[in-house]
Backbone as JSON Lines, residues from 0, in Angstrom:
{"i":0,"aa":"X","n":[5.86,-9.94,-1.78],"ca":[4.73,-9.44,-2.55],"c":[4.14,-8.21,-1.88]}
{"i":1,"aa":"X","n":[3.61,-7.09,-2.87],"ca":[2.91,-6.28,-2.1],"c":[1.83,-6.38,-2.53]}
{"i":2,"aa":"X","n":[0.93,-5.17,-2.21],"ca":[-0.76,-5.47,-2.85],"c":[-0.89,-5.18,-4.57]}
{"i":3,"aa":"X","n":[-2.01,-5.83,-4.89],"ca":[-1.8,-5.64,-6.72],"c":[-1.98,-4.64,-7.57]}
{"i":4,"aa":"X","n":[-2.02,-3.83,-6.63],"ca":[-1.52,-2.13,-6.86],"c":[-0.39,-1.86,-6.64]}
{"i":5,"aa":"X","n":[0.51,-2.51,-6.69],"ca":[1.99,-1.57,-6.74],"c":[2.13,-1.08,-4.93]}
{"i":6,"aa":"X","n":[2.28,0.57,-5.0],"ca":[2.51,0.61,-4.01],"c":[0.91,1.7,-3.76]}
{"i":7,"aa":"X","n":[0.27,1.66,-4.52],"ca":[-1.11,3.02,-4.36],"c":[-2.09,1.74,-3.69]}
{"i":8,"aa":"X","n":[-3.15,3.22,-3.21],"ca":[-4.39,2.61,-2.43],"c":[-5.13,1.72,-3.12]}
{"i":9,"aa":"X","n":[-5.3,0.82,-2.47],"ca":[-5.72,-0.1,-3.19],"c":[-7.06,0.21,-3.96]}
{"i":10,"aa":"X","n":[-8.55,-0.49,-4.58],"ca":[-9.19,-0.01,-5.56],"c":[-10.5,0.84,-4.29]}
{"i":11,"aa":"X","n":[-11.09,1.51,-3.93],"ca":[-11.7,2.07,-3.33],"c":[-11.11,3.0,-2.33]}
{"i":12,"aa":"X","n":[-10.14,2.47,-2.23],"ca":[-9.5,3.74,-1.0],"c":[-8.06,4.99,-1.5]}
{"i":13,"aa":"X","n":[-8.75,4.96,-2.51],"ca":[-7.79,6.26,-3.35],"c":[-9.04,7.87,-2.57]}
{"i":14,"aa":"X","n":[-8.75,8.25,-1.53],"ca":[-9.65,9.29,-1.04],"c":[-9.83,11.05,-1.99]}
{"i":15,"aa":"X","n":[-8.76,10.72,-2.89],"ca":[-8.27,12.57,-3.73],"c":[-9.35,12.85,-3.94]}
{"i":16,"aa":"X","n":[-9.5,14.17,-3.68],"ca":[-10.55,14.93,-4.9],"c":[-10.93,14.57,-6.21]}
{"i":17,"aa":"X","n":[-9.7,14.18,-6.73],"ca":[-9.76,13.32,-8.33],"c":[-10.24,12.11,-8.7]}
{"i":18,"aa":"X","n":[-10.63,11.91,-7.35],"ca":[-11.16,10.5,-7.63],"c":[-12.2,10.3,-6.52]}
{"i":19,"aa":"X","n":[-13.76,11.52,-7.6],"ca":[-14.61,11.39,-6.92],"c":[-15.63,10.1,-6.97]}
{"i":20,"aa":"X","n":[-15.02,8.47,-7.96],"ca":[-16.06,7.65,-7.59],"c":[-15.88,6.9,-6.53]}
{"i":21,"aa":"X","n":[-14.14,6.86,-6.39],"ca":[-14.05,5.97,-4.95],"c":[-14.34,6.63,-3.98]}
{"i":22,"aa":"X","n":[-14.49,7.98,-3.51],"ca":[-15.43,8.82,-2.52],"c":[-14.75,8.63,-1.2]}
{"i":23,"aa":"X","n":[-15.25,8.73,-0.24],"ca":[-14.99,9.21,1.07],"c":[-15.61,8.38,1.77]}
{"i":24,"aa":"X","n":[-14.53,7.75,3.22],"ca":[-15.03,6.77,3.95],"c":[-16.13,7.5,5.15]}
{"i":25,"aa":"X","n":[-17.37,7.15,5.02],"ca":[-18.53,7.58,5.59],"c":[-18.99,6.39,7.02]}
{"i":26,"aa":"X","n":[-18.68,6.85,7.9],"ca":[-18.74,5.68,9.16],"c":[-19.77,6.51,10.11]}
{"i":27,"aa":"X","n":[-20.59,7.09,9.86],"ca":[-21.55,8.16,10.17],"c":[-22.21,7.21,9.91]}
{"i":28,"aa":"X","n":[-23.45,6.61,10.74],"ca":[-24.61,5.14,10.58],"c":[-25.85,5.92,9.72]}
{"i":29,"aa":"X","n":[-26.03,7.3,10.3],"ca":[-27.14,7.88,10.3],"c":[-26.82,8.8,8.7]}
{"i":30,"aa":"X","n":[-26.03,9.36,8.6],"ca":[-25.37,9.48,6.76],"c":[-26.1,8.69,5.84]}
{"i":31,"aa":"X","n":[-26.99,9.7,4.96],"ca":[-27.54,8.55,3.76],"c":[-26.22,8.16,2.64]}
{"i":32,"aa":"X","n":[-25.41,8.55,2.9],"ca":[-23.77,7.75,2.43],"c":[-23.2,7.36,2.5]}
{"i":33,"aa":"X","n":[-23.91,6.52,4.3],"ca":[-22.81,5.39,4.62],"c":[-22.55,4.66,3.72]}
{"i":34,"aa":"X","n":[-20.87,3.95,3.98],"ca":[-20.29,3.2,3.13],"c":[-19.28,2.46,4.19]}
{"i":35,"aa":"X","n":[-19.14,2.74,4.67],"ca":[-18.37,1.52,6.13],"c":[-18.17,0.4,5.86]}
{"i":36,"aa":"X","n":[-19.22,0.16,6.19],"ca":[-19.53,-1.28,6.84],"c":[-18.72,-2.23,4.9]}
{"i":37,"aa":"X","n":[-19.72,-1.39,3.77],"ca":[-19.32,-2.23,3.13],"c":[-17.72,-2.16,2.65]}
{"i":38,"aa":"X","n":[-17.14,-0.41,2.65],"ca":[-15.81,-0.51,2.39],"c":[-15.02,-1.73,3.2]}
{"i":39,"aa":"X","n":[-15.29,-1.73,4.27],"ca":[-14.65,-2.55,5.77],"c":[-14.6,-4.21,5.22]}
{"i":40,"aa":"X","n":[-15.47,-4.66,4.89],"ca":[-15.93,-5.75,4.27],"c":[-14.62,-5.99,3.27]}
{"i":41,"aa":"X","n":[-15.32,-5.2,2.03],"ca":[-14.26,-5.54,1.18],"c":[-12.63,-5.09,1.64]}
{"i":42,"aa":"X","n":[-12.19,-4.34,2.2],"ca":[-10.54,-4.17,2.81],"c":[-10.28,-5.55,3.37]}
{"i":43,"aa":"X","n":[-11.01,-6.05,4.62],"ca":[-10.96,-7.06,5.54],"c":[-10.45,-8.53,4.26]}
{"i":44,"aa":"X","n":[-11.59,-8.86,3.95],"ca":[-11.35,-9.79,2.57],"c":[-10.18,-9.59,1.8]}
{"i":45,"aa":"X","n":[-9.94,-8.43,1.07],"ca":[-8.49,-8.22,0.7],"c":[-7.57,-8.36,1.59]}
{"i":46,"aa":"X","n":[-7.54,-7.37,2.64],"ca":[-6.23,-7.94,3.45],"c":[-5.96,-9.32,3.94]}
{"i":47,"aa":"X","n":[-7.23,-10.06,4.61],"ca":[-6.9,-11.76,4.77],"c":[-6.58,-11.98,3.32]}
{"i":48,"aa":"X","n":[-6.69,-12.2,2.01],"ca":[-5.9,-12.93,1.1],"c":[-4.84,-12.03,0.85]}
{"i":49,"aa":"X","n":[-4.46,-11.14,1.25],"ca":[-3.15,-10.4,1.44],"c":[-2.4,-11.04,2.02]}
{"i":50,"aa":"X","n":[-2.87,-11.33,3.16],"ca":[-1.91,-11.97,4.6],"c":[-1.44,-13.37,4.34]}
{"i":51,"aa":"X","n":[-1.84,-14.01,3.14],"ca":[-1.47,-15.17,2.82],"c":[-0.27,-15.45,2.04]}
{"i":52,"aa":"X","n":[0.36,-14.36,1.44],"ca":[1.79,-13.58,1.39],"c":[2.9,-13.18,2.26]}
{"i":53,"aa":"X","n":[2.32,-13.1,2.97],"ca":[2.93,-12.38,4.43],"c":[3.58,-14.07,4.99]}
{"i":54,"aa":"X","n":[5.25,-14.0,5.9],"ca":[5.11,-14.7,6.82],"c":[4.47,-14.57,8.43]}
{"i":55,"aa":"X","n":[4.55,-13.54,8.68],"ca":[3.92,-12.71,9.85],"c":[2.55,-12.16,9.79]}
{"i":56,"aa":"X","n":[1.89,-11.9,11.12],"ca":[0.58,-11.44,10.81],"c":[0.98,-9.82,10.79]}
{"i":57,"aa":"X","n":[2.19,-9.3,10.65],"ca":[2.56,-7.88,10.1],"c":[2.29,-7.66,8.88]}
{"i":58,"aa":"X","n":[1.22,-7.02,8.39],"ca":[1.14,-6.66,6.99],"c":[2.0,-4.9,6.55]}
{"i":59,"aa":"X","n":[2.38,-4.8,5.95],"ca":[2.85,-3.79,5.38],"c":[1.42,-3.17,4.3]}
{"i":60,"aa":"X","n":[1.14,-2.36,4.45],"ca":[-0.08,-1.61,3.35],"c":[0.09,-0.56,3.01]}
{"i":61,"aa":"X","n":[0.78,-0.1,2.33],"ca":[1.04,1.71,1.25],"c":[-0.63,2.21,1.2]}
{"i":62,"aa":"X","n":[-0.63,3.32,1.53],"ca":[-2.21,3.75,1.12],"c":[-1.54,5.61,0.6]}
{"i":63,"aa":"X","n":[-2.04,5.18,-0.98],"ca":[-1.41,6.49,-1.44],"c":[-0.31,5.87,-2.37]}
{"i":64,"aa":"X","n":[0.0,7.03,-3.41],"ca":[1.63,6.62,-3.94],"c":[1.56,8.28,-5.02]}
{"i":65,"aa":"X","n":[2.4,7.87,-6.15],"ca":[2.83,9.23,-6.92],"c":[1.67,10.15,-6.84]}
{"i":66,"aa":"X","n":[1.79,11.32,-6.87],"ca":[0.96,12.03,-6.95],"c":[-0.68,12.24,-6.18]}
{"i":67,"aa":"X","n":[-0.34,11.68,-5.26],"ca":[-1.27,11.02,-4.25],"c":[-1.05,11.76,-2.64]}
{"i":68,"aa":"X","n":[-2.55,12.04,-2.02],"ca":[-2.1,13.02,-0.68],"c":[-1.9,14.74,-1.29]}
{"i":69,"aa":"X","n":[-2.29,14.84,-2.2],"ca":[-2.25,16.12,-2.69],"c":[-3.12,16.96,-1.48]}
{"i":70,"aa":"X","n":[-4.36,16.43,-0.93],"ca":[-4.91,16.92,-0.58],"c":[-5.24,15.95,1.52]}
{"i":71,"aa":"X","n":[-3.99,16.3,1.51],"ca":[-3.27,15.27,2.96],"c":[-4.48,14.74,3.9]}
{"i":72,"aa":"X","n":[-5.09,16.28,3.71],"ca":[-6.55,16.44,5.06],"c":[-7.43,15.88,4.98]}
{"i":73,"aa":"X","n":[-7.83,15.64,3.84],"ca":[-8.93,14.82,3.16],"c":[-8.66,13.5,3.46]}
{"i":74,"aa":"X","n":[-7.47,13.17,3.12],"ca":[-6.51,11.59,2.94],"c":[-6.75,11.22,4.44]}
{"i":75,"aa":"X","n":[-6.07,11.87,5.61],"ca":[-5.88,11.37,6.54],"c":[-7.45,11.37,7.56]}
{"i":76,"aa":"X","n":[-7.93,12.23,7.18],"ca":[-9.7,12.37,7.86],"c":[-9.76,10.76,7.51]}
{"i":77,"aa":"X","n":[-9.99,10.51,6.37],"ca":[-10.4,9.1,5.67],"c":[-10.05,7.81,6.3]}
{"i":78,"aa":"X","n":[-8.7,8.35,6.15],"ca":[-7.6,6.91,6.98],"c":[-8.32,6.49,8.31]}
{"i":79,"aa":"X","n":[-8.43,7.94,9.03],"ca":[-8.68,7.73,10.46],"c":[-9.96,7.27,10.76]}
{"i":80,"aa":"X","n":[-10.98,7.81,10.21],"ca":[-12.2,7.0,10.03],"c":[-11.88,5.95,9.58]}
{"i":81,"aa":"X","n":[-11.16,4.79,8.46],"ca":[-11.52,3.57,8.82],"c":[-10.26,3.16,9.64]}
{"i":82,"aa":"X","n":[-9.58,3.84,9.93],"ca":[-8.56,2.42,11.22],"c":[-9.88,2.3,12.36]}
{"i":83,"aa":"X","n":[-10.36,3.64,12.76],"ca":[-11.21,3.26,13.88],"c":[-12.44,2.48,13.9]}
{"i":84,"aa":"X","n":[-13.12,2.79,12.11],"ca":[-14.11,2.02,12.35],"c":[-14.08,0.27,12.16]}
{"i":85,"aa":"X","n":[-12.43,0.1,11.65],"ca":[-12.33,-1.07,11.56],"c":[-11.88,-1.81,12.73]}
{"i":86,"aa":"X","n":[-11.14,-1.21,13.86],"ca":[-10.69,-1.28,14.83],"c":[-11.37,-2.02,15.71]}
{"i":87,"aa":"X","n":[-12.66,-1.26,15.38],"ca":[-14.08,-1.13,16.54],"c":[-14.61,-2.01,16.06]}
{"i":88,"aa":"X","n":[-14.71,-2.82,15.02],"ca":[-15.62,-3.62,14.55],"c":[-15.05,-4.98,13.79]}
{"i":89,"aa":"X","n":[-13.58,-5.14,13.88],"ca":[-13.56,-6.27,13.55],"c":[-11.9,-6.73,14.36]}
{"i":90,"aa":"X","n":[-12.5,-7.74,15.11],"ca":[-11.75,-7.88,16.22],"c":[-10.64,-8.66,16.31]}
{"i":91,"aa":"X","n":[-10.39,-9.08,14.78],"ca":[-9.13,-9.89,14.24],"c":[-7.85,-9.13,13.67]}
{"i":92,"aa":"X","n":[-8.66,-7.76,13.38],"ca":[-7.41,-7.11,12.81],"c":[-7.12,-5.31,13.12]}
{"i":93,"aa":"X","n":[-5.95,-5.43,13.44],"ca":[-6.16,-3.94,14.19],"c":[-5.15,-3.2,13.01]}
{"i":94,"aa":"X","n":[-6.11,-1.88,12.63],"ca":[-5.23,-1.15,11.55],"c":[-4.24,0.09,12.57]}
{"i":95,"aa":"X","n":[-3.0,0.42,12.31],"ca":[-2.26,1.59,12.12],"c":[-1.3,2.15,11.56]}
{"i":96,"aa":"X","n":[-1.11,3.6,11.59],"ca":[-0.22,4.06,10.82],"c":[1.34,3.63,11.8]}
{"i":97,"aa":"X","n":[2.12,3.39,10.55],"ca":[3.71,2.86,10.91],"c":[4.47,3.78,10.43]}
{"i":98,"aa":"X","n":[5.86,3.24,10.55],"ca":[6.51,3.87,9.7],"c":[7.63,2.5,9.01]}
{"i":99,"aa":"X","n":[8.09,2.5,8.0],"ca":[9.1,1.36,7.46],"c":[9.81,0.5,8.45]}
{"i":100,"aa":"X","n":[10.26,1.61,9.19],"ca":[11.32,1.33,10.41],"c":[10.3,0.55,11.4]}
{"i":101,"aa":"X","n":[9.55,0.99,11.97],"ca":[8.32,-0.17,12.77],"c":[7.81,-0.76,12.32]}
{"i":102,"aa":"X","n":[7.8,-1.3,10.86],"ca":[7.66,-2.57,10.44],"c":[8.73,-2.98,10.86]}
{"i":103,"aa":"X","n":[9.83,-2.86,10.38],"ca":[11.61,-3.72,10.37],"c":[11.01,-4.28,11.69]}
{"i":104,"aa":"X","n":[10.93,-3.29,12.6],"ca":[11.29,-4.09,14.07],"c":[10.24,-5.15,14.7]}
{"i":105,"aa":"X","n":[8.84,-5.14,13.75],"ca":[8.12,-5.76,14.03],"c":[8.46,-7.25,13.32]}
{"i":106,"aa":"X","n":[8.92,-7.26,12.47],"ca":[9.2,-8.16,11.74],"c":[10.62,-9.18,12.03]}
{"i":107,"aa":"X","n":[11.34,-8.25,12.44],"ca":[12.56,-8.81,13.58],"c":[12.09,-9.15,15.14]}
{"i":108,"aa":"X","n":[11.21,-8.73,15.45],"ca":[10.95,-9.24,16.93],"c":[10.13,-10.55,16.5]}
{"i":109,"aa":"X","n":[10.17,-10.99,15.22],"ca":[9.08,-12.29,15.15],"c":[10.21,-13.63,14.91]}
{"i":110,"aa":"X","n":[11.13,-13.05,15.27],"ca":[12.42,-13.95,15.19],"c":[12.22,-15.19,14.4]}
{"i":111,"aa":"X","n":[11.98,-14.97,12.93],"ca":[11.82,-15.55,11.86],"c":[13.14,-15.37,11.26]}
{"i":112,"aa":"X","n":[13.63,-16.8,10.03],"ca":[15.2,-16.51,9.86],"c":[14.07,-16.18,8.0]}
{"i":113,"aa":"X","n":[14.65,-15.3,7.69],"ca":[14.77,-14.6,6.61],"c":[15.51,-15.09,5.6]}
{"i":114,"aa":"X","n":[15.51,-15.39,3.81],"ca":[16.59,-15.6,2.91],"c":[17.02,-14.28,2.29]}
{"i":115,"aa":"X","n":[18.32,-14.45,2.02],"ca":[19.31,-14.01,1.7],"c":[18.94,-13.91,0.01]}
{"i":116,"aa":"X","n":[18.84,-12.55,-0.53],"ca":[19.03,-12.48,-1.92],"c":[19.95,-12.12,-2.65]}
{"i":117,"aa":"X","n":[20.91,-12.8,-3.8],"ca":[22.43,-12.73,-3.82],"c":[22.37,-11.95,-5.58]}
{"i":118,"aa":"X","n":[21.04,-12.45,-5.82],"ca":[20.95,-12.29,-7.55],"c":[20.6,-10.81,-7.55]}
{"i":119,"aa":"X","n":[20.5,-10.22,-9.23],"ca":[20.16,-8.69,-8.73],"c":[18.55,-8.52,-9.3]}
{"i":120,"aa":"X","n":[17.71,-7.93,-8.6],"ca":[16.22,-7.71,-8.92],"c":[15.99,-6.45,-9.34]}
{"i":121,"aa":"X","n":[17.2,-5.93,-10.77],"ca":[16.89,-5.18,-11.59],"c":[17.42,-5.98,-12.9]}
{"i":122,"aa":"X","n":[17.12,-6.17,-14.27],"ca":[16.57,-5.16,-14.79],"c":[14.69,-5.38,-14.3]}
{"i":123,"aa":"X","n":[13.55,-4.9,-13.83],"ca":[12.47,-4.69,-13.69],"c":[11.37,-4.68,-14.35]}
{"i":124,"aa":"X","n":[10.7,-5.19,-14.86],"ca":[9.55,-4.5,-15.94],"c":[8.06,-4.68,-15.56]}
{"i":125,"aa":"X","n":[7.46,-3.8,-15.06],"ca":[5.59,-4.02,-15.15],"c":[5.07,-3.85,-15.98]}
{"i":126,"aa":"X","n":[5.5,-3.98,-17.27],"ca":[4.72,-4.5,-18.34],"c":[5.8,-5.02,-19.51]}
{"i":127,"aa":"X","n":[4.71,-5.84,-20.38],"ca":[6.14,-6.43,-21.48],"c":[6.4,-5.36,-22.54]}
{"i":128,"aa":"X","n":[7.7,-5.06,-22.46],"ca":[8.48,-4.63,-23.55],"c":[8.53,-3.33,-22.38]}
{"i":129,"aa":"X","n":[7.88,-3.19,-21.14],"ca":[8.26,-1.66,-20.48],"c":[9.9,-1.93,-19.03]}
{"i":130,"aa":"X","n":[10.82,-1.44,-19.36],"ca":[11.63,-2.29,-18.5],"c":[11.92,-0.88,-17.9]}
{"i":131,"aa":"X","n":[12.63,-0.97,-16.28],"ca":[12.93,-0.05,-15.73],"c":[14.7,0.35,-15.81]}
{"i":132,"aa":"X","n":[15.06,-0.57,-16.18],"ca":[16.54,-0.64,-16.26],"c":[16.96,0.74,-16.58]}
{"i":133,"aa":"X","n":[18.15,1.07,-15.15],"ca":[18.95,2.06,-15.16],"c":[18.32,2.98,-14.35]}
{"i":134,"aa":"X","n":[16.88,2.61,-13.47],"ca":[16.28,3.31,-12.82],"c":[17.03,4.45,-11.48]}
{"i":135,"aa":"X","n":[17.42,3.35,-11.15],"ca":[18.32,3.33,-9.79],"c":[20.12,3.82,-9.88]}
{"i":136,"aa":"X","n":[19.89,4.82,-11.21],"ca":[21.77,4.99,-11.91],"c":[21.77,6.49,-11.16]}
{"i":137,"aa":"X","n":[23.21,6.47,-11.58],"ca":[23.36,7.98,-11.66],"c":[24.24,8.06,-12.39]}
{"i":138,"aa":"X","n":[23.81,9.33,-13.6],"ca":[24.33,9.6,-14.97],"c":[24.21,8.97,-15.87]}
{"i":139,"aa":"X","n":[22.53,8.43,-16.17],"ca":[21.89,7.44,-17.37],"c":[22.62,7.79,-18.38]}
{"i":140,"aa":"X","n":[22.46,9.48,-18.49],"ca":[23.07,9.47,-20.04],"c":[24.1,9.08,-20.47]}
{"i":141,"aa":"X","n":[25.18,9.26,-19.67],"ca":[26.57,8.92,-19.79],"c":[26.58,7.16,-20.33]}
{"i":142,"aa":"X","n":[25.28,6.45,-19.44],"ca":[25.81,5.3,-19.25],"c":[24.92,4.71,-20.95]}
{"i":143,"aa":"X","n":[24.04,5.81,-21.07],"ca":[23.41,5.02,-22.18],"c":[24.55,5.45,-23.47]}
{"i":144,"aa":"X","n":[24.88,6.35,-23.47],"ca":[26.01,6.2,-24.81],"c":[27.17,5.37,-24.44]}
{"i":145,"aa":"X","n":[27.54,4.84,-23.44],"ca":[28.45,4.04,-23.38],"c":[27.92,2.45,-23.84]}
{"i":146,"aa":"X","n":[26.81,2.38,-23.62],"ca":[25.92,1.38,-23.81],"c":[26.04,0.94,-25.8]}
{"i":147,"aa":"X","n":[25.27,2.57,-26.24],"ca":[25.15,2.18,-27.4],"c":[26.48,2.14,-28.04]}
{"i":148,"aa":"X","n":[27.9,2.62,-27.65],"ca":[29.04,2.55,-28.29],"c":[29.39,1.79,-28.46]}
């Protein structure tokens, strides 16, 4: 499972320009815009019923997806203000940036035996009647007139 956003920031921590109601993480005390403490709150809460998915206390968390990070500087100012202010203030869970590959190895050093998936987890659909099938082809077209022939 990932979070119930797909693979984007979850609902408050979309930082873009375009999305001036979820706004900017403010960890400044003295800021009449702090928002910390309560963004922190609600992440913390999401991620523990996140982690209840998880076999490991490794969570995997996408922050961002299509069209997202347009504006990187903004994005990552944000990020970094809350890994630290969450860091600093809640002493159960430590945020950082990974990469796929340091998950793998975190997740293999937890020497957990893993299942084996044999079936195929396409055709896909996030919504009914919307299917992804043929996502993952090369030369749809070819394959869709062979299809309809």
């Amino acid at each position: 499972m990932m979070i119930d956003n797909s693979y984007y920031s979850p609902r408050y921590f979309n930082f873009e320009d375009s999305y001036p109601d979820e706004g900017s993480f403010i960890s400044d005390p003295e800021n009449s815009e702090f928002n910390a403490k309560w963004k922190s709150d609600w992440f913390v809460n999401f991620t523990t019923e996140l982690s209840n998915h998880f076999r490991t206390n490794h969570i995997m968390f996408p922050m961002g997806g299509d069209f997202q990070f347009i504006n990187a500087h903004l994005n990552f100012k944000n990020l970094d203000r809350m890994i630290d202010y969450i860091n600093a203030n809640y002493p159960n869970i430590t945020l950082l940036y990974s990469t796929p590959g340091e998950y793998i190895d975190a997740l293999y050093a937890a020497n957990i035996s893993w299942p084996t998936r044999y079936d195929d987890m396409f055709p896909y659909a996030d919504h009914p009647e919307d299917y992804w099938t043929g996502y993952f082809t090369s030369r749809p077209g070819a394959k869709w007139q062979v299809r309809e022939g």
